[in-house]
VEXDREN-864560 format. One record per residue (C-alpha): chain; x, y, z. Coordinates in steps of 0.2 Angstrom, whole numbers, plus 5000, padded with zeros to 4 digits. Layout:
<pts>
- kette, u, v, w
- A, X, Y, Z $
...
</pts>
This chain:
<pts>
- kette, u, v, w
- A, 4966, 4916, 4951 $
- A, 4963, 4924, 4965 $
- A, 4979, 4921, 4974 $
- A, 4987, 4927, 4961 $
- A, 4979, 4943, 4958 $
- A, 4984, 4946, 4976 $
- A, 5004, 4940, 4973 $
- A, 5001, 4955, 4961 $
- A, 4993, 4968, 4974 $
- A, 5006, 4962, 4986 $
- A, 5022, 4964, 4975 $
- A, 5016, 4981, 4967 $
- A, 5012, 4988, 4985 $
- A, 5030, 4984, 4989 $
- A, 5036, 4993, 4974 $
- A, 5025, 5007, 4976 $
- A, 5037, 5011, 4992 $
- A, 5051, 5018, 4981 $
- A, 5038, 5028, 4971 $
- A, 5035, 5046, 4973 $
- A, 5020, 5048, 4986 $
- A, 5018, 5068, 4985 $
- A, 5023, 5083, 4983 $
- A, 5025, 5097, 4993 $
- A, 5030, 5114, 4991 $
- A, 5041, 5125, 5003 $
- A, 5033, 5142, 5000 $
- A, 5019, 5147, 5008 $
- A, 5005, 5147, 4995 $
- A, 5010, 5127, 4995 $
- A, 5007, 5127, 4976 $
- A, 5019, 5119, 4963 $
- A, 5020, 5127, 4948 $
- A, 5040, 5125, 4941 $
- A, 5041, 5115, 4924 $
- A, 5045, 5096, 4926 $
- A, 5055, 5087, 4913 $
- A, 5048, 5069, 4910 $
- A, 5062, 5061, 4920 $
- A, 5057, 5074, 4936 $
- A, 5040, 5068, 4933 $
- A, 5043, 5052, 4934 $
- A, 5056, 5051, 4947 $
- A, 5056, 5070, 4954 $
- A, 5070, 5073, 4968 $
- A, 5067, 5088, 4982 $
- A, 5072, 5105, 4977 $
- A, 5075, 5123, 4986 $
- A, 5054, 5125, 4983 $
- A, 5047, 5109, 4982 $
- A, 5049, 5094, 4996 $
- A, 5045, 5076, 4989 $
- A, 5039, 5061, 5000 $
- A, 5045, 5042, 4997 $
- A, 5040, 5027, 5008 $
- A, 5057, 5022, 5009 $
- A, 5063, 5039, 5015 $
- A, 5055, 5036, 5031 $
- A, 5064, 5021, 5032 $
- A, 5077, 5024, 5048 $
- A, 5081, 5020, 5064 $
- A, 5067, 5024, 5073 $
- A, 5052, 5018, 5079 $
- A, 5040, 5023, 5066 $
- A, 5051, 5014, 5053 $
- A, 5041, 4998, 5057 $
- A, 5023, 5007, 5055 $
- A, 5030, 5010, 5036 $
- A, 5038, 4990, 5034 $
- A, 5021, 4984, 5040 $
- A, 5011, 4996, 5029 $
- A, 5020, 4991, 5013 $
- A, 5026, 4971, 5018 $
- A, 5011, 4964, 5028 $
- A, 5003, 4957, 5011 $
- A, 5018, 4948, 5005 $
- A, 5018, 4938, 5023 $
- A, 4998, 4936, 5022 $
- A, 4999, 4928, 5006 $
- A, 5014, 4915, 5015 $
- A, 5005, 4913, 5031 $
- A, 4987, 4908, 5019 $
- A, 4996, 4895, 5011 $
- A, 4996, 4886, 5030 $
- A, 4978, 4882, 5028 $
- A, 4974, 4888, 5041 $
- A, 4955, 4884, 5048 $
- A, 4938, 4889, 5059 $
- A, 4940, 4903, 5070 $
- A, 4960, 4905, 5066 $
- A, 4953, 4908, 5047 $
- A, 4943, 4921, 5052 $
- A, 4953, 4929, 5064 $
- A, 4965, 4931, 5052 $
- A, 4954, 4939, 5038 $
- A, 4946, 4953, 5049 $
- A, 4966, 4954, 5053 $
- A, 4969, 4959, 5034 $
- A, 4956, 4969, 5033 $
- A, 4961, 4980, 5049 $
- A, 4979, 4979, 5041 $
- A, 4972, 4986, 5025 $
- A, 4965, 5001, 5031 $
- A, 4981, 5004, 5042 $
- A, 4991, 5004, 5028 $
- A, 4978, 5017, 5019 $
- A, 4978, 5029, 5034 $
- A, 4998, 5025, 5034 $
- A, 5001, 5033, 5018 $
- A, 4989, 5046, 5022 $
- A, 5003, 5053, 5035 $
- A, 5016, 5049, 5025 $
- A, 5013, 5058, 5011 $
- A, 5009, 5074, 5022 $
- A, 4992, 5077, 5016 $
- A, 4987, 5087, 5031 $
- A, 4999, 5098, 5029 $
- A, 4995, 5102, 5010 $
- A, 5004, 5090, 5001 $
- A, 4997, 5085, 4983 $
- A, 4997, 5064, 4982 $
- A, 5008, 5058, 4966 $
- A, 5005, 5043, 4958 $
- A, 5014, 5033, 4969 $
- A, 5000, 5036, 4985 $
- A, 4989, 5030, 4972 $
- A, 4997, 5014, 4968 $
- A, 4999, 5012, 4984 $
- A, 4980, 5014, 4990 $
- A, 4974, 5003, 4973 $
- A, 4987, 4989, 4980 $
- A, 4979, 4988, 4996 $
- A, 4963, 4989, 4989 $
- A, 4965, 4976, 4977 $
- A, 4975, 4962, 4988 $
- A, 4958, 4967, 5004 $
- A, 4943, 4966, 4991 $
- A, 4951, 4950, 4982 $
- A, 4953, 4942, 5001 $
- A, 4935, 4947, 5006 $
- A, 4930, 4939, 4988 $
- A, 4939, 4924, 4996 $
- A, 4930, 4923, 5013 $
- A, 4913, 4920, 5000 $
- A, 4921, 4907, 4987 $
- A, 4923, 4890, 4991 $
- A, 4931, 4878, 4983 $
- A, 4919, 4863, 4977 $
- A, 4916, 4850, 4986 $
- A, 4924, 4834, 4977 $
- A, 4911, 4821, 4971 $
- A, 4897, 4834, 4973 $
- A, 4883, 4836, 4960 $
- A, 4886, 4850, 4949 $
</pts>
């Protein structure tokens, strides 16, 4: 159940990269007050006033494309990497790993949706941060469940 509660997590995370993360206007009061039609809403492109920021966008050749593949891949090569069976202090290792990965990610789409500089998040940073969310708290649920033990009173 749990593993594939994570498959979810991981997969929606890696959508969430072509989703709109925020919005930002190019005035300087930064506030966004034009009428949106339901296909800008959902899928709203930059304008003269208003900037948006996508994951994908940041996508280049430079070197912080690969801070953006990490933050939106990582789980997807966890889950394949957990199948191993890995065991002892490599299982652990590996679990405060995912954690670290997990908050990196978060703070990762922090900066990319240029919250700092007054950007309003979209749906898509909140996808994003539920995704991670999700896939870290069901792999710390992990650490504490174990499987049964075969032939073992009940």
């Amino acid at each position: 159940m749990l593993r594939k509660v994570r498959l979810t997590a991981a997969l929606i995370l890696l959508c969430a990269a072509f989703l709109p993360l925020s919005e930002c206007s190019r005035k300087d009061d930064h506030k966004v007050t034009s009428p949106k039609t339901m296909g800008q809403q959902i899928y709203p492109q930059s304008t003269n006033d208003v900037s948006y920021q996508y994951a994908y966008k940041s996508v280049a050749l430079d070197g912080w494309t690969a801070f953006t593949i990490i933050a939106f891949a990582w789980p997807l090569l966890f889950l394949f990497l957990a199948r191993r069976g890995l065991s002892g202090k490599k299982m652990w290792v590996f679990r405060v790993v995912e954690v670290l990965l997990a908050a990196g990610s978060i703070y990762w789409i922090n900066i990319l949706t240029y919250h700092s500089y007054g950007a309003t998040w979209l749906y898509g940073a909140y996808v994003a941060v539920v995704a991670v969310s999700v896939f870290a708290l069901c792999g710390i649920v992990a650490w504490f469940s174990r499987p049964p033990l075969v032939g073992a009173p009940a």
